[in-house]
PATORSE-454007 format. One record per residue (C-alpha): residue number from 1; z, y, x; residue in three letters. Coordinates in Angstrom, 1 decimal. Each point is the difference from the previous one (the first is absolute). Layout:
BEGIN
[NUM, [Z, Y, X], "ALA"],
...
This chain:
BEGIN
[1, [9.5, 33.4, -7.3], "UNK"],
[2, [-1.4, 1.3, -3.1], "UNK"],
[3, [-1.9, -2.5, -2.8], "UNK"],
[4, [-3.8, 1.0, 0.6], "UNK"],
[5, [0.6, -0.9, 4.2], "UNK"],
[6, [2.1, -3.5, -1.1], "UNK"],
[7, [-3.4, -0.8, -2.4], "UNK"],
[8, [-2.8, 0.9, 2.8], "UNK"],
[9, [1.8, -2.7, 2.6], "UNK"],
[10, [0.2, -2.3, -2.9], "UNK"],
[11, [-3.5, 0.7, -1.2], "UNK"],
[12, [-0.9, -0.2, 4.2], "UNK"],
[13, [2.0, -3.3, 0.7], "UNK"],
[14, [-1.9, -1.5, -2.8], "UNK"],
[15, [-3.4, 0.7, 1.0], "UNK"],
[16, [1.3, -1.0, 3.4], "UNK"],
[17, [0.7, -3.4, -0.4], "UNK"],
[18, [-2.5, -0.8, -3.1], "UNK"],
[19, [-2.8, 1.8, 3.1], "UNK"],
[20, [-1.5, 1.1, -3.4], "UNK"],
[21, [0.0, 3.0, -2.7], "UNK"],
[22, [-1.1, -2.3, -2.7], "UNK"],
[23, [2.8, -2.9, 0.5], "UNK"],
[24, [2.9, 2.8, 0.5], "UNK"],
[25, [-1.3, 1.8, -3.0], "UNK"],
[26, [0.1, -2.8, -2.2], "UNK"],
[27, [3.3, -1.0, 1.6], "UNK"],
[28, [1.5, 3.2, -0.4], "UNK"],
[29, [-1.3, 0.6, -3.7], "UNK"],
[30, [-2.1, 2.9, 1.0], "UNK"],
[31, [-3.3, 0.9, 0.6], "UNK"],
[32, [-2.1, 0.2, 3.0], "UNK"],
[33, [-0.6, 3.8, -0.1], "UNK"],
[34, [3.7, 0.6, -0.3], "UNK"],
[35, [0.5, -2.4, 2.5], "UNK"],
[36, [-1.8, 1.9, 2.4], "UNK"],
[37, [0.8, 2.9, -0.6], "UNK"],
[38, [3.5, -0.8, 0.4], "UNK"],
[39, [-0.8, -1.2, 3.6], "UNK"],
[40, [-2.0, 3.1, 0.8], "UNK"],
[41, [2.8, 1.9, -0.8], "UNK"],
[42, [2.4, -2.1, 2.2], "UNK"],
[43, [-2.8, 0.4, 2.9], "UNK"],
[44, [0.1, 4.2, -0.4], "UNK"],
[45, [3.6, 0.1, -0.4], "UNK"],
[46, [0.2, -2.1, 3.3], "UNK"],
[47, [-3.0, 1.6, 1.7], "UNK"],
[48, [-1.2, -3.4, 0.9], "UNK"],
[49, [-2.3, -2.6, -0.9], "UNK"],
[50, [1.4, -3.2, -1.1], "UNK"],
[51, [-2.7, -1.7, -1.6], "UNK"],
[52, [-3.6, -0.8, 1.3], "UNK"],
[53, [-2.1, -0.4, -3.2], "UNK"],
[54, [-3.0, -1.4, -0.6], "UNK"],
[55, [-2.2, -1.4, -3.1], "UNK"],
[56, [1.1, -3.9, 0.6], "UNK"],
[57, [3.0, 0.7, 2.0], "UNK"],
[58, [3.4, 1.9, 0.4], "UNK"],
[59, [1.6, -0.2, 3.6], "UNK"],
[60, [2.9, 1.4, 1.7], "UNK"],
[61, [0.2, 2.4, 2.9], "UNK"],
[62, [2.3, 0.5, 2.7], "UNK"],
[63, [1.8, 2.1, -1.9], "UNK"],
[64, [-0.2, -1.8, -2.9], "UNK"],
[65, [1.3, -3.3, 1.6], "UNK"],
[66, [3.1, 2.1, 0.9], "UNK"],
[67, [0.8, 1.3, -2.8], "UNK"],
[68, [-0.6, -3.3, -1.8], "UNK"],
[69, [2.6, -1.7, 2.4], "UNK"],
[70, [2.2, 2.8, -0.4], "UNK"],
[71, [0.2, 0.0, -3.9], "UNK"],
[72, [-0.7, -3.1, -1.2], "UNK"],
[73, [3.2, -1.6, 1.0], "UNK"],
[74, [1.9, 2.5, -1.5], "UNK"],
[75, [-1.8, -0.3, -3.1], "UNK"],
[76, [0.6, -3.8, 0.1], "UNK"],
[77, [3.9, 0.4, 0.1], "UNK"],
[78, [0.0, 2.2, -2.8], "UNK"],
[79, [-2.0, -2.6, -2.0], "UNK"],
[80, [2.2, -2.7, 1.3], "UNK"],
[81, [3.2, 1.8, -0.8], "UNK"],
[82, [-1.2, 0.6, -3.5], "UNK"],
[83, [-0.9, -3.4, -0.4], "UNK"],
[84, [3.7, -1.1, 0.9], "UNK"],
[85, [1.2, 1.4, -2.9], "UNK"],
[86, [-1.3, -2.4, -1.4], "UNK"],
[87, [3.2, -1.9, 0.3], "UNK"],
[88, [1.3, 2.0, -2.9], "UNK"],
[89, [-2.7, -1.6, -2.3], "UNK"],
[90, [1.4, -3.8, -1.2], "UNK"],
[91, [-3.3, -1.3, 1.8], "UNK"],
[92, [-1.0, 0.9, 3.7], "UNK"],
[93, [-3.9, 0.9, -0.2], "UNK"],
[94, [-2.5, 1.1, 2.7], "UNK"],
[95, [-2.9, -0.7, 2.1], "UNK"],
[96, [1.0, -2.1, 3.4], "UNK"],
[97, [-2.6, 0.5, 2.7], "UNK"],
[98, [-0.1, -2.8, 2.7], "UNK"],
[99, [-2.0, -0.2, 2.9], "UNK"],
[100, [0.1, -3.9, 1.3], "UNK"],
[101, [-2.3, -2.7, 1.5], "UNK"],
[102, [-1.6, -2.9, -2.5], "UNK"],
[103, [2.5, -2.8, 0.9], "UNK"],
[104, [2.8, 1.8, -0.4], "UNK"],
[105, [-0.8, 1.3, -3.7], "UNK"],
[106, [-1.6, -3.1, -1.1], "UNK"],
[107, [2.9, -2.4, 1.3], "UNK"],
[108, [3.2, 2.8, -0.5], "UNK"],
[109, [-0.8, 3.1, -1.3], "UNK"],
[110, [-1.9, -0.8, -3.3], "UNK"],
[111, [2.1, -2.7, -1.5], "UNK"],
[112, [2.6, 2.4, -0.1], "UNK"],
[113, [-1.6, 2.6, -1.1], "UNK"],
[114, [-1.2, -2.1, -2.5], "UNK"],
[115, [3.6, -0.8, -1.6], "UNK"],
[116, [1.2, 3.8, 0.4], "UNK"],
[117, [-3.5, 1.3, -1.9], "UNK"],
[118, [1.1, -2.8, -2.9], "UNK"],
[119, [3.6, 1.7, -0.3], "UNK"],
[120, [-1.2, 4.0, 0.6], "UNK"],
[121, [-2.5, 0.8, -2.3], "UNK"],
[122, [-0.1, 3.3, 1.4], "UNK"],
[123, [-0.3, -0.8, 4.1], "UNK"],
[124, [-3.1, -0.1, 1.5], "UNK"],
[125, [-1.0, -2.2, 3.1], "UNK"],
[126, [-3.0, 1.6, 2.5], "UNK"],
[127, [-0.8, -2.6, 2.9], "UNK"],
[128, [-2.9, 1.0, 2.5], "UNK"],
[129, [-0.2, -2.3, 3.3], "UNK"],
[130, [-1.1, 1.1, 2.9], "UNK"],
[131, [0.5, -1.6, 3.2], "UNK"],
[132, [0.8, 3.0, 2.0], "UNK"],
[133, [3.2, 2.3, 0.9], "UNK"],
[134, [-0.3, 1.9, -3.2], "UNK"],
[135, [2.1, 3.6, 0.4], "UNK"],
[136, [2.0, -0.2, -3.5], "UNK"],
[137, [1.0, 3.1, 0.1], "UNK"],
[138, [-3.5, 1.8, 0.4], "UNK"],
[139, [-1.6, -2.4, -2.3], "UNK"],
[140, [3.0, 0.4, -2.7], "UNK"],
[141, [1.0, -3.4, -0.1], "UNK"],
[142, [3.3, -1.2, -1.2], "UNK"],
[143, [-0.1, -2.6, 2.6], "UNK"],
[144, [-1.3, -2.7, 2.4], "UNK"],
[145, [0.0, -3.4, 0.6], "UNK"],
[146, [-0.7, -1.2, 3.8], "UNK"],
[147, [1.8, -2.6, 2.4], "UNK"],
[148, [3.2, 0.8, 1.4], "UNK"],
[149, [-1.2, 0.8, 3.0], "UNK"],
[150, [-2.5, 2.5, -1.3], "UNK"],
[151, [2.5, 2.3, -2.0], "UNK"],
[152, [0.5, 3.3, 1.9], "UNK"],
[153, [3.8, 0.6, 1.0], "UNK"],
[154, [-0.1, 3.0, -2.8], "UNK"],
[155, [-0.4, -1.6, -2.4], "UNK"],
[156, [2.3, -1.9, -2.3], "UNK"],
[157, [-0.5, -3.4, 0.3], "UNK"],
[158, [0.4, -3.5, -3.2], "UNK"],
[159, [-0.7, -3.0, 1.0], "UNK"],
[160, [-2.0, -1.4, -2.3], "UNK"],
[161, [-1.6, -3.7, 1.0], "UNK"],
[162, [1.3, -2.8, 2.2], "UNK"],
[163, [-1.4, -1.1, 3.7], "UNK"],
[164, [-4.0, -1.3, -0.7], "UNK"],
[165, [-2.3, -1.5, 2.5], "UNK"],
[166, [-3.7, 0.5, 0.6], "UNK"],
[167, [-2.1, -2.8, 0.1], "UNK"],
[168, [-3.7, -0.2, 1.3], "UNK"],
[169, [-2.3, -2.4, -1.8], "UNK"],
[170, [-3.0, -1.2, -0.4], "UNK"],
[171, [-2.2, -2.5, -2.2], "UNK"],
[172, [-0.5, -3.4, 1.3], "UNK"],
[173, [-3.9, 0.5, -0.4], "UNK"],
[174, [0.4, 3.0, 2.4], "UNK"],
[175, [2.1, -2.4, 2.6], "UNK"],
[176, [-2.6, -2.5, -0.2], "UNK"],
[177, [-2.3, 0.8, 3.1], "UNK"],
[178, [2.9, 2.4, 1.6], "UNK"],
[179, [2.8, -0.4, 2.1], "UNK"],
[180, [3.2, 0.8, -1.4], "UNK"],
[181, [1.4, 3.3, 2.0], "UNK"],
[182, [3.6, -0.8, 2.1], "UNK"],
[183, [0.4, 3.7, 0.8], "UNK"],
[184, [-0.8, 2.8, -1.1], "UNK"],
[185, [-2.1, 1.2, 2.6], "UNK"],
[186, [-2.1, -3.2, -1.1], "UNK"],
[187, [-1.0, 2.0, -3.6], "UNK"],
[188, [-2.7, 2.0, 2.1], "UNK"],
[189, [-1.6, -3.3, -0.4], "UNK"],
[190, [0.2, -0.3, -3.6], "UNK"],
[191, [-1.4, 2.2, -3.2], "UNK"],
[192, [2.9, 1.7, -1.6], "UNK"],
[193, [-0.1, 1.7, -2.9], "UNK"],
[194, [1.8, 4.0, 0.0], "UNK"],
[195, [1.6, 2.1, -2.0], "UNK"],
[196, [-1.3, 3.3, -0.1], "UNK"],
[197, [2.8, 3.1, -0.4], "UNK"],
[198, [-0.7, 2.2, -2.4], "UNK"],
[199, [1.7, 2.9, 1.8], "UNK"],
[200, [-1.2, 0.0, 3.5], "UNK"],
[201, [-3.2, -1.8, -0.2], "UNK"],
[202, [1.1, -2.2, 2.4], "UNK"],
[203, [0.6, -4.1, 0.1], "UNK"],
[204, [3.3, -1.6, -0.4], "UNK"],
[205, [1.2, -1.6, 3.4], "UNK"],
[206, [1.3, -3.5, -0.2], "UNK"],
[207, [3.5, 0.2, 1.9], "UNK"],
[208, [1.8, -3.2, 0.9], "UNK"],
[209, [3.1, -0.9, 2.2], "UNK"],
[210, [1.3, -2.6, 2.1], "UNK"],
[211, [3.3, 0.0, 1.5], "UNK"],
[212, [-0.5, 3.2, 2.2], "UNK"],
[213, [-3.3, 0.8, -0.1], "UNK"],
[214, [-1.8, 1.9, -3.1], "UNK"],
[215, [-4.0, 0.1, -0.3], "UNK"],
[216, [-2.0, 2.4, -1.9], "UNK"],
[217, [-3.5, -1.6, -0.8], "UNK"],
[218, [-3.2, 1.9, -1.1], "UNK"],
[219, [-1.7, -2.4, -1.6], "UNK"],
[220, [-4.3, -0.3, -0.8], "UNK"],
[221, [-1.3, -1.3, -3.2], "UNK"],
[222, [-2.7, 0.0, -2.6], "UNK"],
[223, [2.2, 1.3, -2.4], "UNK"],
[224, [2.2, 2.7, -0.6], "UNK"],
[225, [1.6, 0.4, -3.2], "UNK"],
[226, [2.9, 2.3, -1.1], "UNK"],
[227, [1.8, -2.1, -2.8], "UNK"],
[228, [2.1, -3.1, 0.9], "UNK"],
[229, [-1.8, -2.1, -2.9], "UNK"],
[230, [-3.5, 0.3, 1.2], "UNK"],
[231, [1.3, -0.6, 3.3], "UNK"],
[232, [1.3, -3.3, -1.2], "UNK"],
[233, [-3.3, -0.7, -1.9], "UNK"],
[234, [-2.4, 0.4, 3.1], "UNK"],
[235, [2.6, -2.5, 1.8], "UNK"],
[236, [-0.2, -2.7, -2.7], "UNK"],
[237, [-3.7, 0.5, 0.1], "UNK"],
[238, [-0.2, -1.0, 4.1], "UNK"],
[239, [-0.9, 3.6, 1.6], "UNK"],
[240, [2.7, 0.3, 2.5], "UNK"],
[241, [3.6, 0.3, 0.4], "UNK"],
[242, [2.6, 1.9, -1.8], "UNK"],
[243, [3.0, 1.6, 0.8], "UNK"],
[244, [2.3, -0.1, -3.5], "UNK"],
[245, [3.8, 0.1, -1.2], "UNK"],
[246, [0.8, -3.5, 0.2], "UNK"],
[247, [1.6, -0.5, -3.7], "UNK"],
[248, [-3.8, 1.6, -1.0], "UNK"],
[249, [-1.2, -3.3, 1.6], "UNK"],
[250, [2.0, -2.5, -0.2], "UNK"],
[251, [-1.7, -1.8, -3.4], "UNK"],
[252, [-2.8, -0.5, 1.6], "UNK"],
[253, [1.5, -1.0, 3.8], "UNK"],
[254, [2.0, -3.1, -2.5], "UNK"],
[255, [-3.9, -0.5, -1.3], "UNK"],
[256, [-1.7, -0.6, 2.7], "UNK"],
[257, [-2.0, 2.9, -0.5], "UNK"],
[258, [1.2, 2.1, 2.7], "UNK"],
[259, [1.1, -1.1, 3.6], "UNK"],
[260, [2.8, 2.1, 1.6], "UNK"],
[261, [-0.6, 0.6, 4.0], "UNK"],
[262, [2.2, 1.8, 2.5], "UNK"],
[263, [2.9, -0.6, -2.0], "UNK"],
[264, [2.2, 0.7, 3.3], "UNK"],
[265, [-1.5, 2.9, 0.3], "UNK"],
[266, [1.2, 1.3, -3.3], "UNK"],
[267, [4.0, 0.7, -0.2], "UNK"],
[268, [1.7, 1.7, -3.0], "UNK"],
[269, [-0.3, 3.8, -0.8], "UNK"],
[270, [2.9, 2.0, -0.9], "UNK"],
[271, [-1.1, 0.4, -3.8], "UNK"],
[272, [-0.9, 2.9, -2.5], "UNK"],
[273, [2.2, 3.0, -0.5], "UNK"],
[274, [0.1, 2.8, -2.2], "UNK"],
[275, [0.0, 2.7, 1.6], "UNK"],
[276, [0.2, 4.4, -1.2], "UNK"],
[277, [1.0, 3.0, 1.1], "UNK"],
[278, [4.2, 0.3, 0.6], "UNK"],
[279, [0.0, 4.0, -1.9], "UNK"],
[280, [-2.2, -1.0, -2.9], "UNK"],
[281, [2.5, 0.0, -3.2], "UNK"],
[282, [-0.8, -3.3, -1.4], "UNK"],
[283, [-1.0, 0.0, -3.5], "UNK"],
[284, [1.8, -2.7, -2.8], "UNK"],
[285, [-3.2, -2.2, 0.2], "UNK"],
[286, [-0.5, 0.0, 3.4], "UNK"],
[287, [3.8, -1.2, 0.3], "UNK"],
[288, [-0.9, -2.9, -2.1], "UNK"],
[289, [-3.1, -0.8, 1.8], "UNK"],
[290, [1.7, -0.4, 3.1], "UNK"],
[291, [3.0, -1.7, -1.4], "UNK"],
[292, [-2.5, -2.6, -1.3], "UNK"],
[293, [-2.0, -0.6, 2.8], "UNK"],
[294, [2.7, -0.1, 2.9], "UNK"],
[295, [0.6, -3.2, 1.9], "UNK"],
[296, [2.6, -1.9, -0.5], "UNK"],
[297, [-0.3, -3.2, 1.9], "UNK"],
């Protein structure tokens, strides 16, 4: 492939995933007019459109979606297999790119990261939560963090956190003209207060288990939120019940603050893993990211 092709899918990819000339340009070093002119001449060479432009907006079409799904992950391995030379170097360095929910990177993900940023000056750390199935490999990231039971069978798999519980609570001042539930078919009853997921739009379902039999609840509020500490917040403050990681709780249940219901309802989860793709090269840093965060216990 000769040089000027290998820079017009570089140029392309870029204004692909940044869904703007002005970001890729200023992420490539360029300008905008080169920018697009380097696209244009992808498009003719191609004899398709890949880009739907318009004065606010850069979107991809069918074509360009292809292509984009095509190239970018071979882009990516090259990038990664460049940075893994970095174990030549007396000090790893690199950006890390995780995907992960709130609980896990407050309570096991950042600490560490914390202590390996302290010793490698030159590693960088990029978190972004989202509560959906984020596809890794599309969206370039180095990894995931999910459940156990949520990691595809693809996919190489750390575990990274030990059993938790979920615990649902509310404020005594809620509880003070309500019945507390026994089920959970009793929460339709109750206000409850949902968290919103970024990714489909939807409402998290509250799942519980009892011996044999599993129960996924929709539950109605006042509120829905999309952060675990507001969440917590508009509990404490009496507007209906939440449905929280139990350790993100517990000072409060000791309080008094909080009252715990449906506890039988609520058996351990398998924990947090780690979780990337098995023919992704990892780089030095990554290594010593997931070295530092797997479980032990």
């Amino acid at each position: 492939m000769a040089r000027d092709e290998i820079q017009d899918l570089s140029s392309f990819v870029a204004v692909a995933e940044e869904r703007s000339f002005t970001r890729a340009a200023a992420k490539l070093g360029t300008s905008q007019a080169a920018l697009s002119y380097t696209v244009r001449r992808l498009e003719e060479r191609l004899g398709v459109r890949l880009l739907t432009r318009t004065t606010r907006s850069v979107a991809l079409t069918v074509a360009g979606e292809r292509l984009l799904r095509t190239v970018a992950p071979r882009f990516d391995e090259i990038r990664t297999e460049i940075a893994s030379l970095s174990e030549l170097r007396e000090k790893p360095a690199g950006t890390i790119r995780i995907t992960t929910v709130e609980h896990a990177a407050d309570t096991i993900i950042w600490p560490a990261a914390e202590k390996l940023l302290a010793a490698y000056p030159d590693i960088k750390v990029e978190l972004s939560y989202d509560y959906g199935l984020t596809d890794i490999v599309s969206e370039r990231f180095d990894a995931g963090v999910r459940l156990g039971e949520q990691v595809a069978k693809d996919m190489i798999a750390v575990r990274i956190g030990p059993e938790f519980r979920q615990a649902i609570v509310g404020s005594p001042s809620y509880f003070a003209n309500r019945p507390r539930p026994k089920t959970p078919r009793d929460l339709t009853e109750h206000d409850c207060i949902n968290l919103r997921l970024p990714t489909s739009g939807g409402v998290y379902a509250w799942e519980f288990r009892k011996r044999e039999q599993e129960v996924r609840s929709r539950v109605e509020g006042r509120v829905v939120l999309n952060r675990i500490e507001p969440m917590l917040k508009a509990a404490l403050a009496g507007f209906g019940l939440v449905y929280l990681p139990e350790d993100q709780v517990q000072e409060h249940l000791a309080a008094g603050r909080l009252i715990q219901v449906l506890t039988d309802w609520c058996p351990p989860r398998p924990g947090y893993h780690l979780y990337y793709p098995s023919r992704r090269q990892p780089t030095p840093a990554f290594t010593l990211l997931v070295e530092a965060l797997r479980h032990r216990g």
